[in-house]
C-alpha positions as a LaTeX table, in Angstrom:
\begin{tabular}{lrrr}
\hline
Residue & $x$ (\AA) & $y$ (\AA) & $z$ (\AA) \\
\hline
Unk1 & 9.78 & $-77.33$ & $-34.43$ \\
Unk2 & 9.25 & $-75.70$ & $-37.99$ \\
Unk3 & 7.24 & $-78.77$ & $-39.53$ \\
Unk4 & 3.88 & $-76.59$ & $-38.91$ \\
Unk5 & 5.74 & $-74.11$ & $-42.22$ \\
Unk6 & 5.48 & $-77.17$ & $-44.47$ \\
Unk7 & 2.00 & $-78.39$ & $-42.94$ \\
Unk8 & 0.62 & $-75.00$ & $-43.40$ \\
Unk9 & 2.53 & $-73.83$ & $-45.70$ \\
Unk10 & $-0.20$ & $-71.39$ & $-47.80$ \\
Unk11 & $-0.26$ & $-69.43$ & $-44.84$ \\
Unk12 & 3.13 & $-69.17$ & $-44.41$ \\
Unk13 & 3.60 & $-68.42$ & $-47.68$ \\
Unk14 & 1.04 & $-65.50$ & $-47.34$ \\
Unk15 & 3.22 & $-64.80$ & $-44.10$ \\
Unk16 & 6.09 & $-64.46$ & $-45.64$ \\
Unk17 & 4.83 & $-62.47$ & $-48.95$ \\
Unk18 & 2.87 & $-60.08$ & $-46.49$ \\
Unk19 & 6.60 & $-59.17$ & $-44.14$ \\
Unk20 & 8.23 & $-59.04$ & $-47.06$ \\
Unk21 & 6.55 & $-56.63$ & $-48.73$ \\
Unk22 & 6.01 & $-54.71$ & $-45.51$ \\
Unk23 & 9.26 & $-54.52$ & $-44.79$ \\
Unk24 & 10.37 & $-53.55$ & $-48.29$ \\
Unk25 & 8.30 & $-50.74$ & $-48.19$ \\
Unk26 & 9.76 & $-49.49$ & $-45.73$ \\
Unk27 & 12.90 & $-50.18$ & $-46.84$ \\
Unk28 & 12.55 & $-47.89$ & $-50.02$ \\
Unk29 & 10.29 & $-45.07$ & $-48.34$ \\
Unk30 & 13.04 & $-44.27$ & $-45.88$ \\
Unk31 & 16.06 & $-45.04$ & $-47.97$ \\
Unk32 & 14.69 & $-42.71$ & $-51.13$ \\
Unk33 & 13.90 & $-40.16$ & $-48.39$ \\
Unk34 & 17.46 & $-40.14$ & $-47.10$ \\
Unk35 & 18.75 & $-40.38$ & $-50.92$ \\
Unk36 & 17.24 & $-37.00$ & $-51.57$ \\
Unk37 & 18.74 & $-35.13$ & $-48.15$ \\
Unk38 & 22.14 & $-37.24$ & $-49.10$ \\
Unk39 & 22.51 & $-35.82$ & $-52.90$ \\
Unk40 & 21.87 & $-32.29$ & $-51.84$ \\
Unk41 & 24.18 & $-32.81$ & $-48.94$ \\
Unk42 & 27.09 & $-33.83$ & $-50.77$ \\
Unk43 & 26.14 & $-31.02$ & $-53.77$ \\
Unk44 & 26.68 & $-28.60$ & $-50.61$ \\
Unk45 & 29.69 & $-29.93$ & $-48.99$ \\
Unk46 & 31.73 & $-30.41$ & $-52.08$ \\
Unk47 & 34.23 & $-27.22$ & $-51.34$ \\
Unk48 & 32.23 & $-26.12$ & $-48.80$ \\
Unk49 & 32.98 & $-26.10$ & $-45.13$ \\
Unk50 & 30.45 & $-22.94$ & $-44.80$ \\
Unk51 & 27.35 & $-21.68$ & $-46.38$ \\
Unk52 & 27.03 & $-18.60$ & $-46.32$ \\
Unk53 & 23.20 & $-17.47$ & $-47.38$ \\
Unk54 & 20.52 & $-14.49$ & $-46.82$ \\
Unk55 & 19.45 & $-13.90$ & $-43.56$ \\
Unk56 & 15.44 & $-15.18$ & $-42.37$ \\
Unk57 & 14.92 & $-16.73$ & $-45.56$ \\
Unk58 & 13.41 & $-20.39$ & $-44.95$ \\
Unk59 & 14.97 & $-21.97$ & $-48.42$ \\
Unk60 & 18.21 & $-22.03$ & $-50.12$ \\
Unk61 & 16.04 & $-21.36$ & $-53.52$ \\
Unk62 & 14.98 & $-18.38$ & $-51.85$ \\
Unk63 & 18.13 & $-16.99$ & $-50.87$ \\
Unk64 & 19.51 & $-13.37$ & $-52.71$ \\
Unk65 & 23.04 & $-12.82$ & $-51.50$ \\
Unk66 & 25.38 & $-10.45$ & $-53.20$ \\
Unk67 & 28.96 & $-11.93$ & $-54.97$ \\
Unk68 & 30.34 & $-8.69$ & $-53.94$ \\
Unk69 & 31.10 & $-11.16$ & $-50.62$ \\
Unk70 & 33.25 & $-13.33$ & $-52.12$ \\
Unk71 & 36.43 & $-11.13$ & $-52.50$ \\
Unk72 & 36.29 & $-10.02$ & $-48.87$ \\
Unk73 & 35.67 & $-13.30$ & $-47.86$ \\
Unk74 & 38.74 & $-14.92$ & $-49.67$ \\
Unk75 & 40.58 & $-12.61$ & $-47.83$ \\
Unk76 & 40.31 & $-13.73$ & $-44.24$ \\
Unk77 & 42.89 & $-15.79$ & $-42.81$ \\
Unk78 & 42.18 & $-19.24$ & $-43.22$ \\
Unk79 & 40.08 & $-19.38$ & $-45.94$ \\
Unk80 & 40.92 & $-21.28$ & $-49.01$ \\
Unk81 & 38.15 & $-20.89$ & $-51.87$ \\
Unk82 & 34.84 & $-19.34$ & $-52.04$ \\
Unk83 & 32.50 & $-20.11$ & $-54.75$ \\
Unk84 & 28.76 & $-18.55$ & $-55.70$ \\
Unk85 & 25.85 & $-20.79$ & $-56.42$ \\
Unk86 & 22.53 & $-20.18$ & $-57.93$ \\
Unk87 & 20.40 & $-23.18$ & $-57.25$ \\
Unk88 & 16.60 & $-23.00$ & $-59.55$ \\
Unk89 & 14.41 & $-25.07$ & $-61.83$ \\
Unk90 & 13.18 & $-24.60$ & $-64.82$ \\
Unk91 & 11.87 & $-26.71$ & $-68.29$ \\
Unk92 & 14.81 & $-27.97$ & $-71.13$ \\
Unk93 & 13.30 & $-29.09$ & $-74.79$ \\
Unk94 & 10.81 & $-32.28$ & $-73.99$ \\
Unk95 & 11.60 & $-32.64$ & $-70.22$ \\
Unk96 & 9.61 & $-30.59$ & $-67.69$ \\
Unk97 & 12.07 & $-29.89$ & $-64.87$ \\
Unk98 & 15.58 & $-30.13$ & $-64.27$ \\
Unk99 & 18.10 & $-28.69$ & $-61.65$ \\
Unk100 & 19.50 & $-25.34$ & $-63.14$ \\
Unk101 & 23.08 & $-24.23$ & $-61.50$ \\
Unk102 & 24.81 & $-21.31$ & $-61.88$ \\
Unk103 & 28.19 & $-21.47$ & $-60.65$ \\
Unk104 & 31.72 & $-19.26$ & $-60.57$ \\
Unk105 & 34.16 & $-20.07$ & $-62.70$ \\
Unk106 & 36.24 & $-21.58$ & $-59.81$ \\
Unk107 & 33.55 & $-24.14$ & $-59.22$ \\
Unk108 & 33.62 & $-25.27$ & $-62.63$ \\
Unk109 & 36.41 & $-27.88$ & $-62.16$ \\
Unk110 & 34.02 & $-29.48$ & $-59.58$ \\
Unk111 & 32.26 & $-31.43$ & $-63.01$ \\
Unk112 & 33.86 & $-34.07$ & $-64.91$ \\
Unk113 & 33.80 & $-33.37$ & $-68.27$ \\
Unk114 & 33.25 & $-36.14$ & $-70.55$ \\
Unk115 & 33.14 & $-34.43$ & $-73.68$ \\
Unk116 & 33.59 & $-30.70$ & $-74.74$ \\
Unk117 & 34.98 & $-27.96$ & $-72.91$ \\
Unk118 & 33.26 & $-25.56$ & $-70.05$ \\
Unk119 & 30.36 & $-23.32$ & $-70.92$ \\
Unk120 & 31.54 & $-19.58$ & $-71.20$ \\
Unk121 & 29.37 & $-16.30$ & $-72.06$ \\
Unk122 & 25.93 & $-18.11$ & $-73.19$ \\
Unk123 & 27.08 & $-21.75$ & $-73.36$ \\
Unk124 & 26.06 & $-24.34$ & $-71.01$ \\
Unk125 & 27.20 & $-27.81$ & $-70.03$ \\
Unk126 & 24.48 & $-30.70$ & $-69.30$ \\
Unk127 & 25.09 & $-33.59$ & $-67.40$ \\
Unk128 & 24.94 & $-37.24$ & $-69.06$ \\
Unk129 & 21.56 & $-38.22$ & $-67.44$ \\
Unk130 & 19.92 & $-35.28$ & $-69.75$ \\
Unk131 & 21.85 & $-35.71$ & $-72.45$ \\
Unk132 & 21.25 & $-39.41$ & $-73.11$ \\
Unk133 & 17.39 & $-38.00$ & $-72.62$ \\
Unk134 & 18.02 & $-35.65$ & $-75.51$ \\
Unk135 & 20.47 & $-37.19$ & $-77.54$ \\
Unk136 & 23.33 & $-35.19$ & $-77.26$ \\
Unk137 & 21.81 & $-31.81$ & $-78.71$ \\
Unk138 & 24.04 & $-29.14$ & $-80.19$ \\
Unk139 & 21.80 & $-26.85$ & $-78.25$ \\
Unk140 & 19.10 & $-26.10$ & $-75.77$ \\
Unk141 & 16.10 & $-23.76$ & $-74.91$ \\
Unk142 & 16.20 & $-22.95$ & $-71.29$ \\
Unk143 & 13.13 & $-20.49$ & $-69.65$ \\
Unk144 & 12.97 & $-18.68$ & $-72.94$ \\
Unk145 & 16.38 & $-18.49$ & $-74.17$ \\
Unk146 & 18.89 & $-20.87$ & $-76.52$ \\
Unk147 & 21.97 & $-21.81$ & $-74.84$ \\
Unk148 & 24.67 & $-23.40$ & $-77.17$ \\
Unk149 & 26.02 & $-26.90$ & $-75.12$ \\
Unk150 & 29.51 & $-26.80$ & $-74.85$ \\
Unk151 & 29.90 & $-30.07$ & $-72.91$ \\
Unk152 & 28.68 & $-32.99$ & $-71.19$ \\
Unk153 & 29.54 & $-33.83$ & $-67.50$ \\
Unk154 & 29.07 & $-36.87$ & $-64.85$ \\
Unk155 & 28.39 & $-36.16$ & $-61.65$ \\
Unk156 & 28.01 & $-38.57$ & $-58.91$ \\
Unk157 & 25.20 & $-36.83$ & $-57.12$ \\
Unk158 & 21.94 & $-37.26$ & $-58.89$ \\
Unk159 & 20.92 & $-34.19$ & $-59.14$ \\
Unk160 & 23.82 & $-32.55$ & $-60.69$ \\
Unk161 & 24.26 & $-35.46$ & $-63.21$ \\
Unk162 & 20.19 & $-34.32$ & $-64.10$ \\
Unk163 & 20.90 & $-31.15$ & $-64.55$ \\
Unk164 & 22.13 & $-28.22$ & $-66.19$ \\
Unk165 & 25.17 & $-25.87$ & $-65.42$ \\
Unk166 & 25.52 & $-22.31$ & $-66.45$ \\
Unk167 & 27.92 & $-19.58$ & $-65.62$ \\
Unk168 & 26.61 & $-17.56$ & $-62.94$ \\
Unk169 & 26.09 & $-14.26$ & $-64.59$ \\
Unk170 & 24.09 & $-16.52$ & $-67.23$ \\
Unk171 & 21.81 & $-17.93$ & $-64.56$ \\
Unk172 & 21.57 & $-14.20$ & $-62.74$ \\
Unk173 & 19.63 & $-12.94$ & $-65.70$ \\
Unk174 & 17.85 & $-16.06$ & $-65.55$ \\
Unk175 & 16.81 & $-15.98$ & $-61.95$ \\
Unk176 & 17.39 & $-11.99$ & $-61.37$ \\
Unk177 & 19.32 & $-12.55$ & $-58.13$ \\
Unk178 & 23.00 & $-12.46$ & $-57.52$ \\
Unk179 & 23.72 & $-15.57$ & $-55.64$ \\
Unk180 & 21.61 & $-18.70$ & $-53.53$ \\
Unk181 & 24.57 & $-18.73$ & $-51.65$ \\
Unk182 & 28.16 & $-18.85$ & $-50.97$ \\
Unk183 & 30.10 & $-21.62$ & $-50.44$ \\
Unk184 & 33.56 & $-21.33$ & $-48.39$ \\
Unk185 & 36.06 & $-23.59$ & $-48.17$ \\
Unk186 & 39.12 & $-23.61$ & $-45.47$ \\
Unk187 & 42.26 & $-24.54$ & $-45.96$ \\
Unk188 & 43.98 & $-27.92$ & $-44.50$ \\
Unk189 & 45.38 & $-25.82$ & $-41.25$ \\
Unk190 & 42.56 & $-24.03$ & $-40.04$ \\
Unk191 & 41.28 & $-25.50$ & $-37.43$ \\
Unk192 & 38.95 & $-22.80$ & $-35.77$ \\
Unk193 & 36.24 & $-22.72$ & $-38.10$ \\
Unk194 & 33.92 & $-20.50$ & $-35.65$ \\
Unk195 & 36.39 & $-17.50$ & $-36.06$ \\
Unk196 & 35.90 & $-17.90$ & $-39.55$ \\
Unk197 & 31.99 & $-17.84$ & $-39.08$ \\
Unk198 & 32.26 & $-15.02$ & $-37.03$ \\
Unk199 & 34.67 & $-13.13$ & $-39.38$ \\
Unk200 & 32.36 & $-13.75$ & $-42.28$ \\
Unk201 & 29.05 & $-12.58$ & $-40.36$ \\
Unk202 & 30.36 & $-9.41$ & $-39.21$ \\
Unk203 & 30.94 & $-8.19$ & $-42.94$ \\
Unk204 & 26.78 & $-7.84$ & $-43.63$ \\
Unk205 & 24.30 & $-8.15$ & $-41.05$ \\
Unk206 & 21.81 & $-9.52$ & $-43.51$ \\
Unk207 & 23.51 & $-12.47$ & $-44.07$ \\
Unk208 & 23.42 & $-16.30$ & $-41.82$ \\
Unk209 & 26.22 & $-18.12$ & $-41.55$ \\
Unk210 & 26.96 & $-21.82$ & $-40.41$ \\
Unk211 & 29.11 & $-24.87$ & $-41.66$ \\
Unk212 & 27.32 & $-26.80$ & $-43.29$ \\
Unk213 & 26.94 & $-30.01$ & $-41.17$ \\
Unk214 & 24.92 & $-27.43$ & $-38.88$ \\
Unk215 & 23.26 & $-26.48$ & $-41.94$ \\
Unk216 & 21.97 & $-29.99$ & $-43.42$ \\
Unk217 & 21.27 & $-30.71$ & $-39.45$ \\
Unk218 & 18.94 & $-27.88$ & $-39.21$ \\
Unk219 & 17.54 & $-27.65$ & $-42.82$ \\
Unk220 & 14.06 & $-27.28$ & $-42.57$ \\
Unk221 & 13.21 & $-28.68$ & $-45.80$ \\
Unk222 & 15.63 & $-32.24$ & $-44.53$ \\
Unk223 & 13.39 & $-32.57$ & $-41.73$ \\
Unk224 & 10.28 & $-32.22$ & $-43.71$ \\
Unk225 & 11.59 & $-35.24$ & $-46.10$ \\
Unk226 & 12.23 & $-36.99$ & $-42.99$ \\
Unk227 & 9.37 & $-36.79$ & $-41.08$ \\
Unk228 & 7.26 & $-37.36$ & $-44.29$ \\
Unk229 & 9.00 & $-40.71$ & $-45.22$ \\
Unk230 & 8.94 & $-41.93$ & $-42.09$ \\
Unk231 & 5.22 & $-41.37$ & $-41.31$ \\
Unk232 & 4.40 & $-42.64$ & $-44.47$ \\
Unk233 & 6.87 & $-45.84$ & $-44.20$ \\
Unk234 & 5.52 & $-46.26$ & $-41.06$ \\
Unk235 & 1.77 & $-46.28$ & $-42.10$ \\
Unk236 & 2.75 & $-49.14$ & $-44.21$ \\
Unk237 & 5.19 & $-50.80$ & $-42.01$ \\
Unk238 & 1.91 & $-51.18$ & $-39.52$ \\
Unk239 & $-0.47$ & $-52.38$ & $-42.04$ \\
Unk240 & 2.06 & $-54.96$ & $-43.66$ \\
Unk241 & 2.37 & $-56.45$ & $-40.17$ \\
Unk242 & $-1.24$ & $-56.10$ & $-39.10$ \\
Unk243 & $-2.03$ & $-58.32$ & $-41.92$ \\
Unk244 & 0.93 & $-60.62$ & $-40.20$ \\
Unk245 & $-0.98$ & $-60.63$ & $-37.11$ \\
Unk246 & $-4.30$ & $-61.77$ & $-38.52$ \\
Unk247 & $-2.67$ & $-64.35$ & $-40.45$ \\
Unk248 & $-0.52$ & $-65.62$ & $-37.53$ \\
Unk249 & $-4.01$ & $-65.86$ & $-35.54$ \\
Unk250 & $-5.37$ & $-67.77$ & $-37.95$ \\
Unk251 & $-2.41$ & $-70.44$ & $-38.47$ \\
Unk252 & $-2.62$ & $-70.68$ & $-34.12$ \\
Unk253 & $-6.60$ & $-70.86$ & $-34.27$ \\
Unk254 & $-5.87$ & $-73.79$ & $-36.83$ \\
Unk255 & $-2.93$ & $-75.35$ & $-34.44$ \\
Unk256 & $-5.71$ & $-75.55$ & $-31.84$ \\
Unk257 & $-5.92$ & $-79.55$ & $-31.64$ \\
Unk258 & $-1.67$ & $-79.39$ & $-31.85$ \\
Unk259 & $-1.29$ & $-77.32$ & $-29.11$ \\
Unk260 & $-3.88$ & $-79.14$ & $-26.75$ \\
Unk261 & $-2.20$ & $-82.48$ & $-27.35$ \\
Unk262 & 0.66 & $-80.65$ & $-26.18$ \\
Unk263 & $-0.99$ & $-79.65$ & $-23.27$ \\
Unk264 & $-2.65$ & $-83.08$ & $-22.38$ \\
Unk265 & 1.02 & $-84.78$ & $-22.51$ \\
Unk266 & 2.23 & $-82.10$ & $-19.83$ \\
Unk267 & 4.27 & $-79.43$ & $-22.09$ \\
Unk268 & 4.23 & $-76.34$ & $-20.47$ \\
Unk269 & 2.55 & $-72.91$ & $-21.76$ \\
Unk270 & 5.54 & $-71.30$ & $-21.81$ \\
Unk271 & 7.63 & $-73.89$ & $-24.60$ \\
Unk272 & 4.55 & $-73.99$ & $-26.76$ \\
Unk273 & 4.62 & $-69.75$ & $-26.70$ \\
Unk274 & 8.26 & $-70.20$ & $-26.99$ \\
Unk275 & 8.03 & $-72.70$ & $-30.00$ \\
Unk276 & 5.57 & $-70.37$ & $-31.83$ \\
Unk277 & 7.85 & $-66.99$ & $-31.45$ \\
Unk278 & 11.04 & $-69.35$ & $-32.58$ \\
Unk279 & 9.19 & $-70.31$ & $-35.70$ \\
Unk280 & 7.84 & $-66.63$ & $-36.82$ \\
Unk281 & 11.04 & $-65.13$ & $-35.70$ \\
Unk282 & 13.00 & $-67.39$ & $-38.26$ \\
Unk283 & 10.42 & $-66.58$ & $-40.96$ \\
Unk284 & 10.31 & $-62.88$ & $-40.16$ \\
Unk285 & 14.59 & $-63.38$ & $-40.47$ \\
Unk286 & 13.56 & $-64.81$ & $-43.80$ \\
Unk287 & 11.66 & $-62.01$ & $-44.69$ \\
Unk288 & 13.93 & $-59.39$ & $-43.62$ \\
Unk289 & 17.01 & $-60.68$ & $-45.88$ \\
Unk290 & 14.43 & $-61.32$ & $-48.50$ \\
Unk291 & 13.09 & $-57.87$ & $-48.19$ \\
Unk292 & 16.76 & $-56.21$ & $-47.85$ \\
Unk293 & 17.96 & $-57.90$ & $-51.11$ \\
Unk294 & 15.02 & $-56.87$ & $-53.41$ \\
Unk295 & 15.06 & $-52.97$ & $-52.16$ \\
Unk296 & 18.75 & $-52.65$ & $-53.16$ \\
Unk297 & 17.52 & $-54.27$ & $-56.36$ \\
Unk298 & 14.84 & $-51.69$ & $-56.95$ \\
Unk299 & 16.54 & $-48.81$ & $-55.45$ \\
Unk300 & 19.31 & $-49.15$ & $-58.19$ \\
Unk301 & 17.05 & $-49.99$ & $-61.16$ \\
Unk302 & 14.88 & $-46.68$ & $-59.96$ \\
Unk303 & 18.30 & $-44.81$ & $-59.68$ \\
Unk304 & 19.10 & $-45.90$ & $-64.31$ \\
Unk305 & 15.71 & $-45.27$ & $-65.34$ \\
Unk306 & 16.62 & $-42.22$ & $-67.62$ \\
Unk307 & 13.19 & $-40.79$ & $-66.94$ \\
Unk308 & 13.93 & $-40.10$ & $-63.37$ \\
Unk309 & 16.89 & $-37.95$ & $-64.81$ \\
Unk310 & 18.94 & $-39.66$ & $-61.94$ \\
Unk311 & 16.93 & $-38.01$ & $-58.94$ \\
Unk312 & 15.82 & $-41.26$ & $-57.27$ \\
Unk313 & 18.78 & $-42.72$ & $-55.32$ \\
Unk314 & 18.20 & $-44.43$ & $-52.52$ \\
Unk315 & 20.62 & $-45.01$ & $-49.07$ \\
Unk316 & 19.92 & $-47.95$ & $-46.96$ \\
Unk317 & 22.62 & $-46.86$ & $-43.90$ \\
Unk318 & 23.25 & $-49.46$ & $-40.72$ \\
Unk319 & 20.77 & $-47.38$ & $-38.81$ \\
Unk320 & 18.23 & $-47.79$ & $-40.90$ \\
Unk321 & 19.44 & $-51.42$ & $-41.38$ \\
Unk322 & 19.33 & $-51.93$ & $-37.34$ \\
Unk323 & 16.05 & $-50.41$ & $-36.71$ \\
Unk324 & 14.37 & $-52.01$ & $-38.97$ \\
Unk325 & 15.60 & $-55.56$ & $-38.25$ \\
Unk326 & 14.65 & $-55.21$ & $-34.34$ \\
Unk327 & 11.36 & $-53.41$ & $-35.45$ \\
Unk328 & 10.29 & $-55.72$ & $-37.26$ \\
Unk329 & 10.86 & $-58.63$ & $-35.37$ \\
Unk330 & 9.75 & $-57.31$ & $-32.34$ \\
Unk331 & 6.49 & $-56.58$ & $-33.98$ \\
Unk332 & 6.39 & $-60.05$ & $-35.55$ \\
Unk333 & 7.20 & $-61.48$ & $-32.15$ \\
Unk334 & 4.65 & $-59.46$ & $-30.40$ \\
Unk335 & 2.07 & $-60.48$ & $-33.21$ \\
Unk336 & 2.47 & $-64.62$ & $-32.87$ \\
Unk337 & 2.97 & $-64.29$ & $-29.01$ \\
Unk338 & $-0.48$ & $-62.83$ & $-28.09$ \\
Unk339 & $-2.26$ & $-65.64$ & $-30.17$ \\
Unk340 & $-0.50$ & $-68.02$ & $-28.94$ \\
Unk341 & $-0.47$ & $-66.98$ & $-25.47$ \\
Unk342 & $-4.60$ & $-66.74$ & $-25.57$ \\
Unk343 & $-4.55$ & $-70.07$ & $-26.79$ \\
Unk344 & $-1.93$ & $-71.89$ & $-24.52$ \\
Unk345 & $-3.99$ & $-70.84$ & $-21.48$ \\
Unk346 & $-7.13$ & $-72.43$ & $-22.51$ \\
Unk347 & $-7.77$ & $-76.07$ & $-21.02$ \\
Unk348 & $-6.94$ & $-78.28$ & $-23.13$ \\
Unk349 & $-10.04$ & $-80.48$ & $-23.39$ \\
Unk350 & $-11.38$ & $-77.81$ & $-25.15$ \\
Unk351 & $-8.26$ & $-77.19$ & $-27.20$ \\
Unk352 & $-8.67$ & $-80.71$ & $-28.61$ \\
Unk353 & $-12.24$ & $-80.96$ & $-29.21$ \\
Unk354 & $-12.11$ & $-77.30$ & $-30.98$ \\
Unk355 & $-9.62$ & $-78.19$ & $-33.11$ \\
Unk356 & $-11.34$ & $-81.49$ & $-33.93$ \\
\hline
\end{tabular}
């Protein structure tokens, strides 16, 4: 059945090399995509069951709420913690932007400290992605000001390991606002976390409340990542397998002769259609594991190139795995059975002497 790989084997070759880097694509498109929503996530739902933030404001970086919330908030039954964030950007030395955080002083414990000690009045801590960048410095210039660094940190999440952290009143000069947002944590026994919500809203109107799994579900900027990696992905993902197609019609115009010999000794249409799927699906399979394998390779060299300060990590999840592995060989089905099928129904007199 799969002697026609080794007889034309260029073509498969170019089959192969052609789903493989389609799928790949694809692969890394979707999976850097979901890396960006999953850092952020996890930077939000570390101590935080709720976010509390301003009210009609369409971005987190956006967002002006007052700390004066967090003592009356710590107050209500059930809540354990809450912390105040200020989330911005800005340039450090020779690199051009990294995450700035400003964070309460009961956050700080949230950063592994590899060396030094926190950052109080105008120190700051940086985490080990820009530190190897800048070799350790004593100090730092950050949006116009020199910051003394009291310590280096590791953070699992990309962009907190690429970034740099500042006591909160530090980063409200910086940013002139009070707070991003608020993050509240419950404690192990609460189970009702919408009387919480509801507790917390009715202190200021002008502020929105939600956990923060509604949150990250209903994050505008999430869905803009996801709808633009997976439009994108999917332009290539098409084009990778169009080239498939043409190729597959080519090897079947070339199997002409084979298939009306076939014909003339009474095999039926539908085993020589069957044959041909059989024969791409296996090297589409190929492909696929081929394609799997050097994405996670890529995806983790991206995610220790110092330049990328650590932002570029990619998640490959079993949805993504699933529906890409039916996708594509569906479409890789699709492409060899239409070929094949045009070509099984023609007589085959005129299959052999085309072919010859």
């Amino acid at each position: 059945m799969f002697k026609s790989f080794l007889r034309y084997k260029y073509k498969s070759i170019l089959i192969l090399i052609s789903a493989v880097a389609a799928i790949a694509s694809i692969f890394l498109i979707t999976a850097l995509g979901n890396g960006i929503i999953s850092m952020y996530a996890s930077m939000l739902k570390t101590d935080g069951d709720i976010i509390v933030m301003q009210k009609g404001v369409a971005d987190t970086f956006f967002s002006d709420i007052n700390r004066s919330l967090l003592a009356p908030i710590a107050n209500i039954k059930g809540v354990a913690t809450a912390q105040g964030v200020i989330v911005g950007a800005g340039a450090i030395e020779s690199i051009p932007i990294a995450g700035i955080y400003g964070v309460t002083d009961n956050r700080m414990s949230n950063y592994h400290l590899t060396r030094g000690h926190y950052p109080k009045g105008i120190e700051v801590m940086i985490g080990e992605s820009i530190a190897t960048i800048l070799n350790y410095p004593k100090q730092i210039h950050l949006m116009g000001k020199t910051f003394q660094v009291s310590g280096i940190y590791q953070s699992d999440i990309g962009f907190e390991n690429g970034g740099v952290v500042i006591p909160i009143a530090q980063a409200q000069t910086l940013f002139h606002k009070s707070a991003s947002f608020l993050l509240v944590s419950l404690d192990k026994i609460t189970q009702n976390t919408d009387s919480v919500i509801r507790k917390i809203q009715h202190l200021n109107p002008d502020i929105e409340v939600k956990s923060t799994t509604e949150f990250i579900d209903n994050y505008n900027q999430f869905k803009i990542i996801r709808i633009s990696s997976g439009v994108i992905a999917s332009i290539s993902f098409f084009m990778g397998f169009l080239a498939i197609v043409s190729l597959m019609s080519m090897m079947i115009n070339d199997r002409r002769y084979e298939f009306g010999i076939k014909r003339a000794m009474g095999i039926s249409k539908f085993k020589i259609i069957r044959d041909v799927i059989l024969e791409v699906l296996v090297l589409t399979l190929i492909a696929f594991f081929i394609a799997y394998g050097v994405s996670l390779v890529l995806l983790n060299v991206l995610e220790h190139i110092d330049k990328f300060q650590g932002y570029l990590s990619g998640e490959i999840d079993a949805r993504l795995f699933i529906t890409l592995l039916i996708g594509s060989t569906f479409m890789a089905m699709l492409g060899a059975a239409i070929p094949a099928w045009i070509a099984a129904r023609i007589d085959p007199i005129i299959l052999i002497n085309k072919g010859q």
